[in-house]
C-alpha positions in Angstrom: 97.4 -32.5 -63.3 96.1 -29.4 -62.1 99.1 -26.9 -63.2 99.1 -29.0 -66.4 95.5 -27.7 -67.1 96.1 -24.3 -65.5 99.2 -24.2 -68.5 96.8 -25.0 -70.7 94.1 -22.9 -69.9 96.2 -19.8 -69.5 98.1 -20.2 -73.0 96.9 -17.1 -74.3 97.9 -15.1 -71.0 101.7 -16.8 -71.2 102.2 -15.9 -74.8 101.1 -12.2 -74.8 103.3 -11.5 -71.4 106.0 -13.3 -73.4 105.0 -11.2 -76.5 105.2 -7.7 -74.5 108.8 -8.5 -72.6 110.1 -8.7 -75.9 109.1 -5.7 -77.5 111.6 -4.2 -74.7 114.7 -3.9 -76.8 116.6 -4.2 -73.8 120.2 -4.7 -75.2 123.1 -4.3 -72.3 126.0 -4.1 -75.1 124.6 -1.3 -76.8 124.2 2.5 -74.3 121.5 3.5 -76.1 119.6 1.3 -74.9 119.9 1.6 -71.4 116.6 2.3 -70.4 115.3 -0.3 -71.8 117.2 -2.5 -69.8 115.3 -0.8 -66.7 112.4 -1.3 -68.3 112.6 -5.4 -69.4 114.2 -5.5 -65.2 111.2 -3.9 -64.0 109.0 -6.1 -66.1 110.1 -9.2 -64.7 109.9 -8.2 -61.0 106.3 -7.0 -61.7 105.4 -10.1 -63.0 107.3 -12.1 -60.2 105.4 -10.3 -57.7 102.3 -10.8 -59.8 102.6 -14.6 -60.0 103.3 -15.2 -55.5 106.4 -14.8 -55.1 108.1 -12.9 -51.8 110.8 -10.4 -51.5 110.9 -9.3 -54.9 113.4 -6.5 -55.3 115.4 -5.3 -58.1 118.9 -5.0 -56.6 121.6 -2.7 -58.2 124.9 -3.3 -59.3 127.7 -1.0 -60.9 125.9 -2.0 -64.1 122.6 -3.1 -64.8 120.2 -4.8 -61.8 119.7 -7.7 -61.0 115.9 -9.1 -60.2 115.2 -11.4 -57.1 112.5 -12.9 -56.1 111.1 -16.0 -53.4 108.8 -18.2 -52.0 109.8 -19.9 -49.1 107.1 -22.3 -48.0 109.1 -24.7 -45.5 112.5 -24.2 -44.7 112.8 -27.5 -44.7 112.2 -28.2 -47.9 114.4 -28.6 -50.7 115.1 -25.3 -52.5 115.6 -24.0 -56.1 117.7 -21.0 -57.6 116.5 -19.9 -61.0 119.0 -17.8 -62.8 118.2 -16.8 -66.2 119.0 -13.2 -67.9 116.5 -10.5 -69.3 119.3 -8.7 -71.1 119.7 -9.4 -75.3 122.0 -9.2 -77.9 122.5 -6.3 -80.4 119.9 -7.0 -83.3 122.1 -5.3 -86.0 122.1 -6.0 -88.9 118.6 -5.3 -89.0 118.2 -5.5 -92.7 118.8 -8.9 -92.4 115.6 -10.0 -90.5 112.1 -10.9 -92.7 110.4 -9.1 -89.3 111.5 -6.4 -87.0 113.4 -7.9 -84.2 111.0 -5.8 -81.2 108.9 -6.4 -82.7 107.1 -10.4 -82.3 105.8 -12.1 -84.8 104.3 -15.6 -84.6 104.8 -18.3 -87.6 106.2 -21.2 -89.1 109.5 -22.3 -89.0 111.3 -25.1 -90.6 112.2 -26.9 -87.1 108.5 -25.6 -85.6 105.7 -26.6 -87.9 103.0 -25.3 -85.3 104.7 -21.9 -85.0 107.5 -19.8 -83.6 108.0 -16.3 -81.9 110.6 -14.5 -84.2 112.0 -11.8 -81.8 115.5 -10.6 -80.5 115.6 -12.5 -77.4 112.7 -14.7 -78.1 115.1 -18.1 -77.5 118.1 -16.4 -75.8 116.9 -16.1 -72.7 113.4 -14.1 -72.7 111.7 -17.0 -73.7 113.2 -19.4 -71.7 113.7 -17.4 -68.4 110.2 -16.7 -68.7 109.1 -20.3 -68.5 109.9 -20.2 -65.0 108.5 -17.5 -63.9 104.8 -18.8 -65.6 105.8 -22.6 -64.4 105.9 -21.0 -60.8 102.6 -19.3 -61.5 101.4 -22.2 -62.4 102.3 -23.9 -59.0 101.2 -21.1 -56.8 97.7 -20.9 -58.2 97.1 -24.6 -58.0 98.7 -25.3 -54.7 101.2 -27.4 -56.7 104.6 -25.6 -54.9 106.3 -28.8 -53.8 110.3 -26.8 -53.1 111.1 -23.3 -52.1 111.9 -21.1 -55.5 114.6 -18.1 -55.8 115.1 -16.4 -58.7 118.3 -14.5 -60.2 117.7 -12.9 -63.0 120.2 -10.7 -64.3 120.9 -8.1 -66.9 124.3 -8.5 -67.7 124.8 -11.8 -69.3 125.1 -10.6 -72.8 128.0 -8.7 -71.8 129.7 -11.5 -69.6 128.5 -10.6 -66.4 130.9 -8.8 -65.2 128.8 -7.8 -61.5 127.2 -11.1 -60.8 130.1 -12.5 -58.9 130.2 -9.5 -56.7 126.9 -9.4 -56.4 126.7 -13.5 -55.3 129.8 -13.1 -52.9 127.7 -10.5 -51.1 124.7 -12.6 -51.5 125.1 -16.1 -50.3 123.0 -16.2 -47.6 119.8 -14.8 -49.7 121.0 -17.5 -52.6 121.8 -20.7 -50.4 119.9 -23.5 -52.4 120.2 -27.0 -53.2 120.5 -26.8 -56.8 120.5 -24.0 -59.2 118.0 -24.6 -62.4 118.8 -22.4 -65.8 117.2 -22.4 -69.2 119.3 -20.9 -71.3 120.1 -24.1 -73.7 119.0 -26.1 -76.2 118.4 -29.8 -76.6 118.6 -31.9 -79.7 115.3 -31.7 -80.8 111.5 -32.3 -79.5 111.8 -36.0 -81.1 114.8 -36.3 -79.2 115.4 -34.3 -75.7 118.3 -33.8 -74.3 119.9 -32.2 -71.1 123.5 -30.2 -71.5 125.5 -31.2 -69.1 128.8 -29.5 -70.4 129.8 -25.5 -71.5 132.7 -24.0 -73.1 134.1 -20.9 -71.5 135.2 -17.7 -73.5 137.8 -15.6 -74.2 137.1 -12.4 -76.0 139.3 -9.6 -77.6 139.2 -6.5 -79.8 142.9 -5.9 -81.6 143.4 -2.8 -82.9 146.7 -2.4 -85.9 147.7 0.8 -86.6 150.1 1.9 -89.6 150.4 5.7 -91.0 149.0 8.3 -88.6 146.5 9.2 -90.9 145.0 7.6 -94.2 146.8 7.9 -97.0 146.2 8.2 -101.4 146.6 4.3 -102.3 148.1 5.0 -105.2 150.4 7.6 -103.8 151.5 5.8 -101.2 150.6 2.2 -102.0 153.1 -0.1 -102.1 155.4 1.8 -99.6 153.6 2.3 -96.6 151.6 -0.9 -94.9 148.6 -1.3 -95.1 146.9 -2.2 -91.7 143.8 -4.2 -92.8 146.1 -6.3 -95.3 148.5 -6.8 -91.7 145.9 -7.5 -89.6 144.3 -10.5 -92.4 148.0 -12.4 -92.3 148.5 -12.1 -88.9 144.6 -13.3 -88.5 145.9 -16.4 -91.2 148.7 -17.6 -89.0 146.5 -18.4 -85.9 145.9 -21.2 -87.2 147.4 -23.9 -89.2 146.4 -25.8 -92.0 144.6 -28.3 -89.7 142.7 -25.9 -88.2 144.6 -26.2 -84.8 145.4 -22.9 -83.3 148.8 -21.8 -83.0 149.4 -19.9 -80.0 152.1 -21.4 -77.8 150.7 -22.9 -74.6 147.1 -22.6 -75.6 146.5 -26.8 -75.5 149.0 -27.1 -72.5 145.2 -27.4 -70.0 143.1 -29.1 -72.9 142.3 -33.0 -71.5 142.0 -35.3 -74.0 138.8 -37.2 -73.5 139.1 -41.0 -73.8 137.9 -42.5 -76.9 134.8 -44.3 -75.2 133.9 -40.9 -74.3 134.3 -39.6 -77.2 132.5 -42.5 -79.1 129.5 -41.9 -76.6 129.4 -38.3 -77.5 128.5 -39.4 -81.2 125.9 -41.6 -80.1 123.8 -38.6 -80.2 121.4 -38.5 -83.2 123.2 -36.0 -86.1 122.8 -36.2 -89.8 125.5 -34.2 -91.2 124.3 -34.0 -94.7 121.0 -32.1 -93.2 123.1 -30.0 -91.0 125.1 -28.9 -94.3 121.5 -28.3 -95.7 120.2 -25.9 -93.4 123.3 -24.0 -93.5 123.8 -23.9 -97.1 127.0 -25.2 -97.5 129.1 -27.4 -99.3 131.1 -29.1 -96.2 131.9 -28.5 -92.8 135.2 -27.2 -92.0 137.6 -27.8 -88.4 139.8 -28.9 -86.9 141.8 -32.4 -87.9 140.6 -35.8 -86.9 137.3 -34.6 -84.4 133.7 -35.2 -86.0 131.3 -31.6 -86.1 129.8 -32.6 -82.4 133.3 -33.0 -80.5 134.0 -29.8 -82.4 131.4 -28.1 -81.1 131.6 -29.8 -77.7 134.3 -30.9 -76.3 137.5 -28.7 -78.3 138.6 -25.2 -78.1 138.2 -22.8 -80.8 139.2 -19.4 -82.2 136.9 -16.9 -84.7 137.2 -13.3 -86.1 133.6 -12.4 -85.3 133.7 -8.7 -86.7 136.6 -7.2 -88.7 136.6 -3.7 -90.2 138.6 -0.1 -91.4 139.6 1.6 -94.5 136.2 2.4 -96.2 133.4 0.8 -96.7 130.5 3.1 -98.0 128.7 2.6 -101.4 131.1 3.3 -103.7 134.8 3.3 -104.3 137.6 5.6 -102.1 141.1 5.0 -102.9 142.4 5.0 -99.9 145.5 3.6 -97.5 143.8 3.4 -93.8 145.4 4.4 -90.8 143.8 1.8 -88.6 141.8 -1.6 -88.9 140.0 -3.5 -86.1 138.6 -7.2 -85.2 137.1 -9.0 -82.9 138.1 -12.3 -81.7 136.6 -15.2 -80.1 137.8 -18.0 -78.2 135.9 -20.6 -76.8 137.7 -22.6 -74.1 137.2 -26.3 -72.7 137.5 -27.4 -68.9 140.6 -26.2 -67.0 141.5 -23.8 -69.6 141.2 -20.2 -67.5 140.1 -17.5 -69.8 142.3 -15.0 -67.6 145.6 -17.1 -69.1 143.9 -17.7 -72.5 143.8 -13.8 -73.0 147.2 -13.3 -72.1 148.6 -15.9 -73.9 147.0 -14.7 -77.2 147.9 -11.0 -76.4 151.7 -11.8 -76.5 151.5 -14.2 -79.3 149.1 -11.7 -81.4 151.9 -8.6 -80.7 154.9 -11.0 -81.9 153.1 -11.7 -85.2 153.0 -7.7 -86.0 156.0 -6.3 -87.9 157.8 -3.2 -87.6 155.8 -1.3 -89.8 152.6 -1.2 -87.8 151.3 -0.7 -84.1 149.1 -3.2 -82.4 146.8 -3.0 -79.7 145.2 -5.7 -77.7 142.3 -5.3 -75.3 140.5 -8.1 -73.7 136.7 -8.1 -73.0 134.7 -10.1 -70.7 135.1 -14.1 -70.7 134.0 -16.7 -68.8 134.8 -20.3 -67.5 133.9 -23.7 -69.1 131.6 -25.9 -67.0 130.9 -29.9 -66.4 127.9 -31.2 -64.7 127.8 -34.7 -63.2 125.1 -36.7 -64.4 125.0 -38.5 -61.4 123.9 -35.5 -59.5 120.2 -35.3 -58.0 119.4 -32.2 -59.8 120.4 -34.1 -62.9 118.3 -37.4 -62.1 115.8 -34.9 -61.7 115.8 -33.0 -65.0 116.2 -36.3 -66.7 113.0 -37.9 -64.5 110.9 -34.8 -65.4 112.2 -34.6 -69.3 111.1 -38.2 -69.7 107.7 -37.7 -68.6 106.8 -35.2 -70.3 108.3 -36.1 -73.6 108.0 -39.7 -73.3 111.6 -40.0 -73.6 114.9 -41.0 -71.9 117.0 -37.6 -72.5 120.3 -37.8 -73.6 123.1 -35.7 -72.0 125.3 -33.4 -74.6 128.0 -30.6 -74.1 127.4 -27.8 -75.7 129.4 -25.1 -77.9 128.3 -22.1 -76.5 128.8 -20.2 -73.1 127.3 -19.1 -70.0 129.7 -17.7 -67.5 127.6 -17.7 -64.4 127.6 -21.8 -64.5 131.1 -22.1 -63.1 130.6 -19.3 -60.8 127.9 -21.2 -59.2 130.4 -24.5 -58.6 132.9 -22.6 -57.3 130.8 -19.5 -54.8 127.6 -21.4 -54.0 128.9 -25.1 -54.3 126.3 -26.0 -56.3 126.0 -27.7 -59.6 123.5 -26.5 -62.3 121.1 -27.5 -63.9 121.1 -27.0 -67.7 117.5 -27.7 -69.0 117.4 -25.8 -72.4 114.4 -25.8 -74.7 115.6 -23.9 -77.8 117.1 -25.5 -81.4 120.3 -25.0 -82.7 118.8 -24.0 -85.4 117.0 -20.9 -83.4 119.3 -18.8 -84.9 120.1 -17.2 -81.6 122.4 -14.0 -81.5 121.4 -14.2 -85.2 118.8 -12.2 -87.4 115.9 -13.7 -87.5 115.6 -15.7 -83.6 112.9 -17.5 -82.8 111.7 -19.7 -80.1 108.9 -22.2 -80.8 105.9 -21.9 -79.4 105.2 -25.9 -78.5 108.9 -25.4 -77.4 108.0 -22.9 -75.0 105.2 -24.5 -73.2 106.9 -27.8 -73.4 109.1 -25.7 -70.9 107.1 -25.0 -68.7 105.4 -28.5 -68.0 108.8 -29.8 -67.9 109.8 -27.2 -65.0 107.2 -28.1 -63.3 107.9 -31.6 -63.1 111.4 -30.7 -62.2 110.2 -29.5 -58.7 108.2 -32.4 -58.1 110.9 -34.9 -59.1 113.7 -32.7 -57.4 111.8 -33.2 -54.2 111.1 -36.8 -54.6 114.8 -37.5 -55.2 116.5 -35.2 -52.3 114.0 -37.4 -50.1 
């Protein structure tokens, strides 16, 4: 019990060096920011080196660095990678948060009646990364390290990590483990833990149309000249059909269709639709045909216009015909669908939709591979042995909607599965104004890491 008091008796101290990492805005999508980034990297590696651990370094990349740390205290003991990310998403619009988003604030939330950190970051992954690094404190100063630790933490993630798997390949020596543990998840609820045990991938593009080659008078030219923003909405409308199923040829062809006991298991999970419609204000849920909202959001693919602009859009009115208009589009994939094929196939499909009258343009971002995690793995047995004690509870295993890339990057270069032991809410509002991370939530964490060693080395025995 001794970390468990040393967690309690160092709350204070965990929640301020929390506090002060995310005051860093340190945003890797946005250039302006790129000092910042330093800044959160060389944060974490002072407080690694703070809390025992060896061999801290911050390593460079093409981009931004990543931080490793280690404590090796018997090589022949089992041994723990912790990835996790210091890098955040863009906080615009910023009008839209109740707080400034560097700047922390601690209150109640809906889903965290004993208080929650609102901050850019604060769930997704400062908060959570950051768990491990005061879990290992914890250890060290107690003399509780039962399994050699690494840590990974990257700078990149936000952006799809585009120099991680470089940087692993050349790595795999320094990275050899026996399981790799990441936080950057959520589970049901505190009432009801869970462990993810599944990821979508991603596919993400940016299509540019073009019409005239410059903007025009609307009402001298409207009407005889098309109009790229009113292009780009139809050919947006017909990538889907009226079941909500997308239409690009091929796209379903690696999809597996999970067996109905499967399927009827994955809605054993607790979920009360008419308070999910609540908190999100609306009216009904919307997708596609003849799945339920958690197989939507777990176990099929899906495509989303996540920013769309041109023309003008200042206060105001302009008459005007644009030359150009511009989205954004998401795709998130399920296993054996390779976002590498995904973008192509959507590139051809999006440029046959276009008619004569305008230009398109189709440029891919980063993406990143679905993942599935055994649940009969060790690690697993673990997370689940260490969720139950601390929360009383048997945890139940869920796939999640969301991504993160580096999971099947581990399978396939270290041959490892990870571990997905999230602490957030859905309801966090993560890559959203107004984040937050709750407190409880957050030392939950790091009681439940902590248990995770113990268990991890009990069960590799």
């Amino acid at each position: 019990m001794a970390s468990k008091d040393y967690i309690q008796q160092n709350q204070e101290k965990f929640l301020n060096e929390l506090l002060d990492l995310l005051r860093i805005p340190s945003v890797s999508a946005d250039p302006k920011f790129k000092e910042e980034v330093f800044k959160a990297a060389d944060y974490v590696k002072a407080r690694l080196v703070e809390a025992g651990a060896d061999q801290v370094e911050i390593c460079q990349t093409p981009g931004y660095p990543v931080v490793y740390g280690e404590k090796i205290i018997d090589a022949s003991l089992p041994t723990i990678l912790v990835y996790g990310h210091y890098d955040v998403q863009p906080a615009d619009p910023y009008e839209l948060w109740d707080s400034a988003p560097f700047e922390p604030v601690i209150k109640k939330a809906e889903m965290h009646p004993e208080g929650a950190i609102f901050a850019r970051g604060s769930a997704d992954d400062k908060g959570q990364f950051y768990m491990h690094v005061k879990a290992f404190e914890a250890m060290m100063a107690e003399g509780e390290l039962v399994c050699n630790v690494k840590f990974m933490i990257e700078g990149e993630e936000e952006v799809g990590s585009d120099n991680l798997e470089n940087f692993i390949k050349a790595n795999k020596e320094k990275l050899k483990a026996d399981v790799v543990l990441i936080s950057d998840t959520s589970m049901i609820s505190l009432d009801t833990p869970s462990v993810t045990v599944g990821l979508r991938g991603l596919a993400y593009m940016q299509v540019e149309v073009t019409g005239p080659n410059r903007d025009l008078h609307s009402g001298t030219y409207g009407g005889a000249v098309a109009n790229p923003i009113n292009i780009l909405c139809k050919m947006i409308a017909q990538l889907q059909d009226e079941d909500r199923k997308i239409t690009i040829p091929g796209f379903y062809d690696k999809v597996e269709e999970l067996s109905a006991e499967y399927r009827k298991k994955l809605n054993e999970a607790p979920f009360d639709l008419d308070d999910y419609r609540r908190k999100l204000d609306i009216k009904s849920v919307e997708g596609e045909a003849g799945f339920t909202t958690l197989e939507r959001t777990g176990i099929r693919p899906t495509l989303d216009v996540n920013g769309i602009w041109g023309g003008y859009i200042g206060e105001g009115a302009k008459t005007v015909l644009p030359s150009k208009a511009y989205a954004k589009i998401s795709m998130r994939l399920v296993p054996h669908q390779n976002h590498h094929e995904i973008s192509e196939l959507f590139q051809k499909h999006f440029e046959s939709l276009a008619p004569d009258s305008v230009k398109v343009k189709v440029t891919p971002h980063h993406g990143g591979k679905p993942a599935v995690v055994p649940t009969s793995s060790v690690g697993y047995k673990a997370a689940e042995a260490a969720v139950s004690a601390v929360f009383g509870k048997q945890a139940i295993p869920t796939r999640e909607g969301g991504s993160v890339p580096i999971t099947s990057l581990f399978q396939e270069e270290l041959g490892l599965d990870p571990i997905l032991l999230g602490f957030g809410l859905d309801t966090d509002a993560i890559h959203s104004p107004n984040e937050h991370y709750g407190v409880k939530n957050y030392f939950l964490g790091i009681e439940t890491i902590v248990q995770f060693f113990k268990e991890f080395k009990r069960l590799s025995k």
